[in-house]
N, C-alpha and C positions, 0 to 999 in steps of 0.2 A: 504494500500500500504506500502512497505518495502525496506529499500535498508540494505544490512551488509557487511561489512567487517572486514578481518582477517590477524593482523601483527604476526608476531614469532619473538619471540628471539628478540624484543627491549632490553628486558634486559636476561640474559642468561636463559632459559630452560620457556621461558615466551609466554602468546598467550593475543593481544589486540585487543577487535573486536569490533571497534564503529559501530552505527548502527543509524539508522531514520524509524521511523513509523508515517505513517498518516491517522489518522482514520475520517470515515464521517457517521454520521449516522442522518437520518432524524428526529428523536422523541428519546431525552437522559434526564433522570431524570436531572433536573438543581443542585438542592441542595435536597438530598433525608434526611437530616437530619433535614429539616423545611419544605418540601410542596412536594408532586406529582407529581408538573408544569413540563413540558415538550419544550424541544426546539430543535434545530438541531446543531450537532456537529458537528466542524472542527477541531480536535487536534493533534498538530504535537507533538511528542517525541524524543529527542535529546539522544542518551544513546552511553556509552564506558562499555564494561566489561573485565576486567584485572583478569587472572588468574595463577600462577608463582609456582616452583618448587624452595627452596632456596639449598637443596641439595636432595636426595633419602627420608628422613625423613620427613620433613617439608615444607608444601602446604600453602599458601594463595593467595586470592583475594578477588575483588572488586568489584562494578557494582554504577553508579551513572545515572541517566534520570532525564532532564529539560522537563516539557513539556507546550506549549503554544498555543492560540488559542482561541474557542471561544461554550461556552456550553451556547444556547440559546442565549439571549443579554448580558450575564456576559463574559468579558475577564477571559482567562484559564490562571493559572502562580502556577504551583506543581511542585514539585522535588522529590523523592526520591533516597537511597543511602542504600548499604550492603556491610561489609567487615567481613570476617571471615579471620580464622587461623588454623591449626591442626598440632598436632607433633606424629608421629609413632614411638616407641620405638622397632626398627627392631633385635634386639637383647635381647628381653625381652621375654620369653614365654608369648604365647598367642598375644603378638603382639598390646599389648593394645596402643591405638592413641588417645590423646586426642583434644579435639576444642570446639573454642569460636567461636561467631558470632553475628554482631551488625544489627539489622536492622531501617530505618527510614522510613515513609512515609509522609506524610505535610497531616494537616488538616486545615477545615475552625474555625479561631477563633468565628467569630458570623454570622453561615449558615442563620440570619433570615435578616441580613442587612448589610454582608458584598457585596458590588458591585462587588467584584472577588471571580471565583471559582477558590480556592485555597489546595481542596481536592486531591491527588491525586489517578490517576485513572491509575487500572494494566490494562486495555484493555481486553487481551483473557487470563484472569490467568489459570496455571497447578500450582497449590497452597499448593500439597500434600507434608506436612513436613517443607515448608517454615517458618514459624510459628507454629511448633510442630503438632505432627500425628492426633492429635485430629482434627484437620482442623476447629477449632472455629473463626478463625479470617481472613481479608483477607489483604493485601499491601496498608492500605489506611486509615489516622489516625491514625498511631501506631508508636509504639518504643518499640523494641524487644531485649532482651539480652539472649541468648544462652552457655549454657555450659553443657560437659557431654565428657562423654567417650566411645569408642568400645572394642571388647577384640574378638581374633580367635582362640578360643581352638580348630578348625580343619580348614582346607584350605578352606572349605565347608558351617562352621558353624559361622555364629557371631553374638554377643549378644551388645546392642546398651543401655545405660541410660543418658538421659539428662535432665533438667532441663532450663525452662526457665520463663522470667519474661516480663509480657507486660503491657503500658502505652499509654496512648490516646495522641497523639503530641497536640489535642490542647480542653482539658474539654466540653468545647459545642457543638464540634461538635460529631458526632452517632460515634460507635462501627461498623464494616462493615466486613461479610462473605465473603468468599472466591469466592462467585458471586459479590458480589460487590454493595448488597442492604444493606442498613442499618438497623442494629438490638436492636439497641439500641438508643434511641433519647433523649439525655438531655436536661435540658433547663435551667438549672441552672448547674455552679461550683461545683461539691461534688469531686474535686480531680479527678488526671489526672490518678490514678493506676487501671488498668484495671483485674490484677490478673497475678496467678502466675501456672505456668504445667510442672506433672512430666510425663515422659514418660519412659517406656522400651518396647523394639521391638527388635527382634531376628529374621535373614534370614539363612535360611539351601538352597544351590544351590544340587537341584538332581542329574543336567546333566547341560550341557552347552547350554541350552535350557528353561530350568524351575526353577523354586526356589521358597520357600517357607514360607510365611514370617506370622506372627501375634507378636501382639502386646497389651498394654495398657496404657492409659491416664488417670491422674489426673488432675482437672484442679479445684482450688478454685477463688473464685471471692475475687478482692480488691476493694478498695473504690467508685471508680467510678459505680460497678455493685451494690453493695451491700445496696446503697444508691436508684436504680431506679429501681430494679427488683427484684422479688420474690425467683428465683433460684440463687443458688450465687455455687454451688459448681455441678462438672460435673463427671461421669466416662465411659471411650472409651473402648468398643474391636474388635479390628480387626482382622483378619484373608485375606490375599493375598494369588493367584497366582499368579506367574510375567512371560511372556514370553521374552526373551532374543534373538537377532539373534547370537551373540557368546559369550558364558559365558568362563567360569574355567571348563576344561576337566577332 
């Protein structure tokens, strides 16, 4: 169940839309970073996302979710929190915009006897790019730092490189995919640096309809991986078509 809403212009050229989600599911992994076990979920999600215009140039925003409740017999008490930034150089050929972006999500410090689950959980994630194109990681456990730049050498055409760095919020607790199982289970401290991904990815728009995109990911493993698994280092390619209801004519 969902309720949203949408403020304009709190502050000039700005859109605020708090929102509540409550989810109920009869059998939910309790702690998938220490056991199987299974309970029934009641979690309420408290969330505002702020996103603002400071003049034609320069974009930022925000997004923050409390969520509370109750996974099996453990009380539920997660947060997570994103703000990013970007600056367009609209008088620069090519049009190059650069942007940062921070992300967090709460882990459990000790999934084997902590009495609250204090993981946090994205619910129905669409995870593509949130955490770089590779899609190795999912909103849960993590601390994410973002940076890269764009460039439009034609109205049509633009070429995207960024780089980012990820870190586990809290060492004991698993690593978790964009489904939202866990991939990695430690059990000892070996460091919270989960590694580090570069990416480039390029979309050409055909028509105001189609566009056309591929891409590739780098992605090395840091301490935390390189300590409990055998792979430590990855490479992506992708290839999209995207359908649009109204593109660039």
């Amino acid at each position: 169940y969902g309720a949203y809403g949408r403020i304009d212009d709190l502050v000039p050229h700005s859109n605020l839309e708090p929102f509540f989600l409550w989810r109920v599911q009869p059998a939910e992994v309790v702690e998938p970073a220490a056991a199987k076990t299974t309970g029934k979920e009641n979690e309420k999600a408290l969330g505002v996302r702020f996103k603002a215009q400071a003049h034609t140039a320069l974009d930022y925003g925000g997004e923050v979710i409390l969520e509370t409740g109750t996974v099996g017999s453990q009380p539920l008490r997660a947060s997570a929190a994103q703000a990013g930034a970007a600056y367009q150089f609209l008088d620069v050929a090519a049009k190059p915009r650069v942007f940062t972006q921070y992300d967090y999500a709460t882990g459990n410090s000790n999934p084997a006897h902590n009495a609250t689950h204090t993981t946090f959980d994205t619910i129905y994630p669409t995870a593509h790019d949130r955490l770089g194109i590779a899609d190795l990681f999912g909103w849960q456990n993590i601390e994410s730092v973002r940076a890269g730049a764009t460039v439009e050498p034609h109205r049509r055409l633009s070429f995207t490189v960024q780089g980012l760095d990820f870190w586990a919020a809290d060492a004991l607790d698993s690593i978790y995919n964009t489904s939202g199982s866990a991939i990695v289970n430690n059990k000892t401290a070996h460091g919270r640096h989960v590694g580090a991904e570069i990416d480039s990815y390029s979309w050409y728009e055909l028509n105001k309809h189609f566009n056309l995109g591929g891409g590739v990911a780098y992605f090395g493993g840091g301490q935390f991986l390189t300590n409990v698994t055998t792979s430590h280092s990855y490479t992506t390619y992708y290839f999209a078509l995207n359908f649009k209801d109204n593109g660039k004519k």
